[in-house]
C-alpha positions as CSV (number, residue, x, y, z in Angstrom):
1,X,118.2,96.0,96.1
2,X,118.9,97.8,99.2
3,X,120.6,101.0,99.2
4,X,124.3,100.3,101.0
5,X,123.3,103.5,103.5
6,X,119.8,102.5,104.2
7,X,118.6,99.8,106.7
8,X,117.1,96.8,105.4
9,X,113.6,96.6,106.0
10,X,113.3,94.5,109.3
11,X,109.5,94.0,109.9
12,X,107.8,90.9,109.4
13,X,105.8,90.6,106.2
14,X,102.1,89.1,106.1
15,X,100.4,88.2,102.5
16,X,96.9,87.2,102.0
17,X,93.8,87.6,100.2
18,X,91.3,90.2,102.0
19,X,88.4,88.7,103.8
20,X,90.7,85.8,104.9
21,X,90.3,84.0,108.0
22,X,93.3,82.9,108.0
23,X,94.9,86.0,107.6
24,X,92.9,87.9,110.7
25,X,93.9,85.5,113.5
26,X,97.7,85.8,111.9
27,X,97.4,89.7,112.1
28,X,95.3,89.7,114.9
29,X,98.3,87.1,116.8
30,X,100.9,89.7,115.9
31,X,99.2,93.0,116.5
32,X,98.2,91.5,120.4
33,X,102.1,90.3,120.7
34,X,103.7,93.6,119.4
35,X,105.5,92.4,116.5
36,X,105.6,94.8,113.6
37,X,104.7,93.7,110.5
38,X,102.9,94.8,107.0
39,X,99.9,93.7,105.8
40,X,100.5,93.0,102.2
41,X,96.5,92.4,100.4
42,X,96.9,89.9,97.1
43,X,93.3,90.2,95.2
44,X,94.7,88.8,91.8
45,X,97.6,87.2,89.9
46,X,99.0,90.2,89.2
47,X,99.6,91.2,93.1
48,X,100.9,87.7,93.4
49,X,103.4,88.0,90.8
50,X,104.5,91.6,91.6
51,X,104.8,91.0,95.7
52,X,105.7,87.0,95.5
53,X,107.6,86.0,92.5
54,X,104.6,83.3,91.5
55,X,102.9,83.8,88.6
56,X,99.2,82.6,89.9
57,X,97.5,82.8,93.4
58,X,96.3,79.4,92.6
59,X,100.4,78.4,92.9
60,X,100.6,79.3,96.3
61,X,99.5,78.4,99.7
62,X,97.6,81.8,101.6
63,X,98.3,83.4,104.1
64,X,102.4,83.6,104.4
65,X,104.3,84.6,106.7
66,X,108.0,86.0,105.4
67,X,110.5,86.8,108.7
68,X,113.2,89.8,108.6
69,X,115.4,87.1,107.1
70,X,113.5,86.7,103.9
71,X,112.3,82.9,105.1
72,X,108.9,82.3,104.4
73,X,105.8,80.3,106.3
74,X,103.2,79.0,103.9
75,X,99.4,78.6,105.6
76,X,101.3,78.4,108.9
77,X,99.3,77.7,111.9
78,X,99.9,80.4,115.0
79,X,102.0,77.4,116.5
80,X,104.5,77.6,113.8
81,X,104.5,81.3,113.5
82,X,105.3,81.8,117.0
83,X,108.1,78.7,116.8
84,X,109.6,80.5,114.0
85,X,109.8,84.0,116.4
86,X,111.3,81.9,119.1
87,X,108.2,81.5,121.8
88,X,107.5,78.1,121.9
89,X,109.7,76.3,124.2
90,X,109.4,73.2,126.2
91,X,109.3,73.4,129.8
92,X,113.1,73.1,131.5
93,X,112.1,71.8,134.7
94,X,109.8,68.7,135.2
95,X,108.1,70.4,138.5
96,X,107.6,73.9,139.4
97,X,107.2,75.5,142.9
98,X,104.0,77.6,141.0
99,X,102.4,77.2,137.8
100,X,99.9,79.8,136.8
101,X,97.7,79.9,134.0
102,X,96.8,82.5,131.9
103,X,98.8,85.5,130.8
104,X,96.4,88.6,131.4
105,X,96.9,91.6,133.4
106,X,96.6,89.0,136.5
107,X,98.6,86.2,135.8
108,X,101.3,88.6,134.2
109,X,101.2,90.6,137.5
110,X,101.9,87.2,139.6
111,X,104.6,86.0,137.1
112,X,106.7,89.2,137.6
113,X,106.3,89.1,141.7
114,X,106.7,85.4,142.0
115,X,109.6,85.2,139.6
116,X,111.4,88.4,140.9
117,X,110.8,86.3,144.3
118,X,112.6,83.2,143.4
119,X,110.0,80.8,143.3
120,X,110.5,78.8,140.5
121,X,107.6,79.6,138.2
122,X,106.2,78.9,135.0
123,X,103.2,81.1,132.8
124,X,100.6,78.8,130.6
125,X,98.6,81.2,127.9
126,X,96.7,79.2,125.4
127,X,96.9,82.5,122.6
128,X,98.6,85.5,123.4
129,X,100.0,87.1,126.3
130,X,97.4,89.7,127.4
131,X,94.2,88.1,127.9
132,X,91.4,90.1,126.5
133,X,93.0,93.3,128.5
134,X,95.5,93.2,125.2
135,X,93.1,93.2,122.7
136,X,92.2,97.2,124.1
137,X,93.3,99.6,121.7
138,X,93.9,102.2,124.8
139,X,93.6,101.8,128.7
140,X,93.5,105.2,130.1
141,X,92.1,104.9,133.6
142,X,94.9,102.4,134.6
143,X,97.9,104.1,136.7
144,X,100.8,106.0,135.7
145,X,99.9,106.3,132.2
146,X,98.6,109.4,132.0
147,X,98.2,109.6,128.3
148,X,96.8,106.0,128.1
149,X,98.6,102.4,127.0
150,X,97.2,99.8,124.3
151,X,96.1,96.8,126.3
152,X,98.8,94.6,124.3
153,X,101.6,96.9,124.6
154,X,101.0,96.9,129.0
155,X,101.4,93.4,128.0
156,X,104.4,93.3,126.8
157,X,105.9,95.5,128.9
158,X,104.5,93.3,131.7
159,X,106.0,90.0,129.5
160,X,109.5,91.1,129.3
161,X,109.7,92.2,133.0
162,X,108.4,88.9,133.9
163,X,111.3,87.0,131.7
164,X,113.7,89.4,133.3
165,X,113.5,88.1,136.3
166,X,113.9,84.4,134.9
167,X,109.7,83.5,134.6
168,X,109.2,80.9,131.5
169,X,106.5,81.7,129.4
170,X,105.3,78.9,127.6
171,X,102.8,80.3,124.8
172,X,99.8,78.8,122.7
173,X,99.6,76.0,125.4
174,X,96.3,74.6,127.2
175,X,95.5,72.6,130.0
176,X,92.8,70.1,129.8
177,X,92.3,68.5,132.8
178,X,93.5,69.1,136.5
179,X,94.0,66.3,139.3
180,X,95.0,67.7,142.6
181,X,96.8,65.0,144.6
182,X,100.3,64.5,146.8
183,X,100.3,68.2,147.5
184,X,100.8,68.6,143.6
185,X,98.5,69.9,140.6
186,X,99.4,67.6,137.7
187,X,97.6,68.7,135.0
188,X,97.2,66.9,131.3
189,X,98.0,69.8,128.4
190,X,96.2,69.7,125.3
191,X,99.5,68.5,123.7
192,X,99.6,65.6,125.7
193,X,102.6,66.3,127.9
194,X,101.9,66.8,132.0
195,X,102.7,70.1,133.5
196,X,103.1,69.3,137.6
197,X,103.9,72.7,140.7
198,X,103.3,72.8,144.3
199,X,100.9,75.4,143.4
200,X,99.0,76.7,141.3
201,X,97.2,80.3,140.4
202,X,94.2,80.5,137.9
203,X,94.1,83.5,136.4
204,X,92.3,82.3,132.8
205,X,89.9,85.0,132.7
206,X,86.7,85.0,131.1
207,X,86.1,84.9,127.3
208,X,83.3,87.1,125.0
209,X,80.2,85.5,125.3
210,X,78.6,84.3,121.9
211,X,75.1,85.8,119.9
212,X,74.5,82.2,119.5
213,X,73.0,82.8,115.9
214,X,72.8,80.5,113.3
215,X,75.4,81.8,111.3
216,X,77.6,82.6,113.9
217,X,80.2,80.2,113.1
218,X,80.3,80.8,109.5
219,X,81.2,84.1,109.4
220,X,83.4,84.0,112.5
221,X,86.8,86.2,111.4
222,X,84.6,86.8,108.3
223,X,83.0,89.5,109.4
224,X,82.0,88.5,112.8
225,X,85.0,88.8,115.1
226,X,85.3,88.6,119.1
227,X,86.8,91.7,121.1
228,X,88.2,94.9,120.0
229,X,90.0,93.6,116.8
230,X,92.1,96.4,116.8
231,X,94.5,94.9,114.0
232,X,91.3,95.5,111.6
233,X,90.8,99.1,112.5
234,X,93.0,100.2,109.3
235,X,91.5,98.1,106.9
236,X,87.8,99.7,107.9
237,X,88.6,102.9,105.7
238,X,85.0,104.3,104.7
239,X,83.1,101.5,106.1
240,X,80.3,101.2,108.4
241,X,81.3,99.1,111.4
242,X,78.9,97.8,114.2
243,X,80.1,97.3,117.8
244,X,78.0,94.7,120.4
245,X,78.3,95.7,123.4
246,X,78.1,98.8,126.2
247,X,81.0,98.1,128.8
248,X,84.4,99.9,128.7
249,X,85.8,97.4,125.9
250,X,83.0,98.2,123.1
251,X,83.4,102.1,124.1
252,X,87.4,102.1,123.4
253,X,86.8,99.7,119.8
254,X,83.8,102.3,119.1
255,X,86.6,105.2,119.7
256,X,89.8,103.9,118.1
257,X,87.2,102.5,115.0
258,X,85.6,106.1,114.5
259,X,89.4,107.2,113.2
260,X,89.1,104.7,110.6
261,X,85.4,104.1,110.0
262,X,83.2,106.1,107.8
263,X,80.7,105.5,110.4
264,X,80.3,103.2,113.8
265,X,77.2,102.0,115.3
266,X,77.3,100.9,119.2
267,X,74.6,98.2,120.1
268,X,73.6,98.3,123.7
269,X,71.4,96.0,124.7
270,X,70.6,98.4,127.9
271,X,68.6,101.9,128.2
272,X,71.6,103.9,128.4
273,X,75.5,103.6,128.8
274,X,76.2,105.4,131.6
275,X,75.5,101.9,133.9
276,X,78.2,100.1,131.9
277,X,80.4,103.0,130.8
278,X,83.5,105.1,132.8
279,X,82.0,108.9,132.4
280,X,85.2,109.7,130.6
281,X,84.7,107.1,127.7
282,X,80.7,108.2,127.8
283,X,81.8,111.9,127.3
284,X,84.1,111.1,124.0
285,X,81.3,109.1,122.3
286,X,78.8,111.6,122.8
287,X,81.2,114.4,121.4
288,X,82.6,112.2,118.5
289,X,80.3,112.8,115.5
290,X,80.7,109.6,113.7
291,X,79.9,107.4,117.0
292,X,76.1,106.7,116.8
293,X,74.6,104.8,119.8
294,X,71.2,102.6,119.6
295,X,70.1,101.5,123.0
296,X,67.5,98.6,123.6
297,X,69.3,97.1,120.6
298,X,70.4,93.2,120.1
299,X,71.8,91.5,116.7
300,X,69.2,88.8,115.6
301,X,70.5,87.5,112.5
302,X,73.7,87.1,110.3
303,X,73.7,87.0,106.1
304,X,76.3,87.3,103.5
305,X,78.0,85.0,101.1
306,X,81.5,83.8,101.9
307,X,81.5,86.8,104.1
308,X,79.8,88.7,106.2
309,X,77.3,91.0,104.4
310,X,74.6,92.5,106.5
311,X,72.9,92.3,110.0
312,X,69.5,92.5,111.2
313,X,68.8,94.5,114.4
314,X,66.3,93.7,116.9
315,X,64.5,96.7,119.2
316,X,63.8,95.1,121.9
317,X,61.3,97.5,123.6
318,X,58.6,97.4,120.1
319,X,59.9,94.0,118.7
320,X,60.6,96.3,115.4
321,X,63.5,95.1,113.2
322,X,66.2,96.6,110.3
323,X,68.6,94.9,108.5
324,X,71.5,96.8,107.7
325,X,74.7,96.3,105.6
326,X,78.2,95.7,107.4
327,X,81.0,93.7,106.6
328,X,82.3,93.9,110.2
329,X,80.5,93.0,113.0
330,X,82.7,93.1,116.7
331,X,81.5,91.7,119.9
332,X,82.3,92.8,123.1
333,X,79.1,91.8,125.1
334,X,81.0,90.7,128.5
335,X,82.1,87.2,129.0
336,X,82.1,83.3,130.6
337,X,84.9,82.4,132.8
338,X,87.4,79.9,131.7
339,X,86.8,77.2,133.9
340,X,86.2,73.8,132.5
341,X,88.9,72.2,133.2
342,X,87.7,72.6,137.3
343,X,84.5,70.6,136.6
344,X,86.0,67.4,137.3
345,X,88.3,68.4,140.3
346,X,86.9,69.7,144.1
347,X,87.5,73.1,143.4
348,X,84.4,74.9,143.6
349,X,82.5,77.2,141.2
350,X,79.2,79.4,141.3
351,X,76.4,79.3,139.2
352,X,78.2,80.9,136.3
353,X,81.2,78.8,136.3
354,X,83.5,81.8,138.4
355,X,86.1,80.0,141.1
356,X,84.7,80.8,144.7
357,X,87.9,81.7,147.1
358,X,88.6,82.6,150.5
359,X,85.5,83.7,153.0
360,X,83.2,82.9,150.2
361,X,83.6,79.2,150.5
362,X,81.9,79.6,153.7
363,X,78.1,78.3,154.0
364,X,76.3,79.1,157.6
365,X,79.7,79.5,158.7
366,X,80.8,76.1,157.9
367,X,83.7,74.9,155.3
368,X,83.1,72.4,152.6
369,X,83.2,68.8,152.8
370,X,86.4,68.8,150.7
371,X,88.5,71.2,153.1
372,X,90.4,69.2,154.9
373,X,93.3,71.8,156.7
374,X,92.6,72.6,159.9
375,X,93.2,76.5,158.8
376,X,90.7,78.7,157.1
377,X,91.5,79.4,153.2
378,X,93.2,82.4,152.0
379,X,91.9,85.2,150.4
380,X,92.5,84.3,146.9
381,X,92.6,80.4,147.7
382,X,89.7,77.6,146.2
383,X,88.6,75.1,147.9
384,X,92.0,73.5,146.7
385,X,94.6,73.9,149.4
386,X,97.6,75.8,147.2
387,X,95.1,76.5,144.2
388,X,94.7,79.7,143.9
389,X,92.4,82.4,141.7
390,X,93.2,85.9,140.3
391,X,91.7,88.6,138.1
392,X,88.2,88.1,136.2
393,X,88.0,84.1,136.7
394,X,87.4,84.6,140.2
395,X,83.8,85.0,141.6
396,X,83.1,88.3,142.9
397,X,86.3,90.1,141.2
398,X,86.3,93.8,140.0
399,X,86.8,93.1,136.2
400,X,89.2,96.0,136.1
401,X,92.9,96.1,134.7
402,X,94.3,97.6,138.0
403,X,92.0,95.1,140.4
404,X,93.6,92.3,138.4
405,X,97.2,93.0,138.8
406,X,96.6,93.6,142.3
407,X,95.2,90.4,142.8
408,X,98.0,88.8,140.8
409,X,100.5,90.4,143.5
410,X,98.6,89.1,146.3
411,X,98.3,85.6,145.3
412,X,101.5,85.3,145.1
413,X,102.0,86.2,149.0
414,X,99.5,83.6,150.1
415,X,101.3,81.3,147.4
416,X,104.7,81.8,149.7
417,X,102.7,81.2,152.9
418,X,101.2,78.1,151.5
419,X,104.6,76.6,150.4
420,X,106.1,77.6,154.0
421,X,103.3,75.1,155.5
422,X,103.9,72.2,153.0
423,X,107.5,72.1,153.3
């Protein structure tokens, strides 16, 4: 019973068994979407009947999800979880002047200009808003945050000033396929509706790139977990954790880790860090005692049981190898860029899948086939007259927060100038 001078407890509640898939992409959905909530472990009946009210684990359907108001989710998927907090809506308008997809540092950047612009806009993110910038545990090198933000808290702030200016954010939604025709993108979701906008911004990103190990998908949120996985950090308490990776992203996971971890191990598949590494970040991991570093160093194989149990490491310089036990194993080796759906449209991509914009397009000083305006593209334009690319998905981007947001300003100023010609 609550006392009658004490608030009633107002975070959400999250029960599971440990080790639970399930239960990581729940926390993981809620830690990148700053929503408070407790982690509540069950590891018998007894948990189950002192937390739940059930008598057996074997009653119940894991993970649930219980809201401030004492309504419960049982095994929910992250569609219903983010229904039941009120992010899921349908679109209002059956065209939009500019849709842009992806919410990361770029596309939330062009959603707060366009919006507070009066273009009638609307933001697509297939998980949650941040892009792999909100899975950081701390940006400090971005500006006016002198004592550093969480990736997924920059996020948010970013979110609400978007919807503040009137931008709909339409969450856990995907598009599939893109047809560029009648000065419109029309593009087929995942969920079978049809979004259709004058124009369009790209701002997808790029995603971790895989070990591609045998056992990769059998441990994946068993063990083996893409990005910084900072919602896991707590439950690492006198563990030994393993970080792939050398870049900016693995440095912060290696630092916010090493306040939890009994010990963390960097894997850097390079000579050194200081190639792939802001000095600032390579300073604190030399100084922090519990932060070891093995260069030349590549994961070659995965074991365990239903979980991850151990790891064997590769030297890649005398072929030697060491297996080593871990029960958590975080990638952060770089990524792909999320492009697919481009592959059966003109819009052209390099070698590695990245949208080529602006001068780039250019060959011998000659447009391609498929440019048919008598102008030169924009900056940030494809070979798509009105589609437009910002932030990491673009070829030739600097894959920094602050480069992203500035592109995600700029688009939308060529986005203007392409709606003044086409109306």
């Amino acid at each position: 019973m609550t006392p009658s001078n004490s608030r009633p407890d107002r975070k959400v509640k999250l029960y599971g068994q440990p080790n639970s898939a399930a239960a990581y992409e729940i926390r993981d959905f809620l830690s990148r979407s700053v929503v408070e909530f407790d982690w509540i472990e069950l590891t018998c009946d007894e948990d189950c009947h002192r937390q739940l009210g059930f008598s057996s684990l074997s009653e119940i359907r894991l993970p649930i999800v219980e809201f401030p108001d004492s309504d419960r989710l049982f095994a929910p998927t992250l569609q219903e979880v983010a229904q039941r907090l009120g992010w899921i809506t349908q679109p209002r308008f059956k065209e939009y002047d500019l849709s842009i997809y992806g919410a990361g540092p770029a596309g939330l950047s062009a959603a707060v200009y366009a919006a507070s612009e009066g273009i009638r806009t609307v933001l697509i993110e297939r998980q949650a808003v941040g892009g792999q910038a909100g899975t950081s545990s701390l940006i400090e090198n971005y500006m006016g945050f002198p004592e550093g933000i969480s990736g997924a808290d920059l996020a948010e702030r970013a979110r609400q000033q978007a919807v503040k200016f009137g931008i709909e954010v339409l969450l856990l939604r995907e598009g599939v396929k893109a047809e560029f025709k009648n000065n419109r993108i029309y593009v087929d979701m995942a969920d079978g509706s049809k979004m259709i906008a004058c124009a369009n911004i790209c701002a997808t990103g790029v995603e971790y790139r895989r070990l591609n190990l045998p056992n990769e998908d059998r441990f994946l949120n068993l063990g083996l977990f893409y990005g910084a996985g900072a919602s896991e950090a707590p439950m690492c308490q006198n563990e030994h954790v393993y970080v792939v990776g050398g870049g900016n992203s693995a440095g912060q996971a290696a630092m916010y880790f090493s306040r939890y971890a009994k010990q963390v191990t960097m894997l850097v598949r390079g000579c050194n860090l200081a190639a792939s590494l802001s000095q600032y970040l390579l300073e604190r991991i030399t100084q922090t005692s519990n932060i070891e570093v093995l260069f030349n160093a590549q994961v070659a194989d995965l074991s365990g049981d239903q979980t991850l149990r151990r790891i064997t490491i590769a030297n890649s310089q005398d072929g030697s190898e060491q297996q080593s036990e871990t029960q958590r194993l975080f990638i952060c080796i770089g990524g792909a860029p999320n492009t697919e759906w481009a592959k059966d449209t003109h819009i052209i991509r390099d070698d590695s899948g990245y949208l080529i914009t602006g001068s780039d397009l250019l060959k011998e000083g000659r447009l391609p086939a498929c440019w048919k305006l008598e102008r030169d593209p924009f900056f940030l334009e494809t070979s798509v007259p009105g589609a437009f690319a910002a932030g990491d998905v673009r070829h030739g981007s600097v894959k920094r927060v602050a480069s992203a947001v500035g592109e995600g300003a700029m688009a939308v100023t060529f986005v203007h100038k392409y709606l003044e010609e086409t109306r």
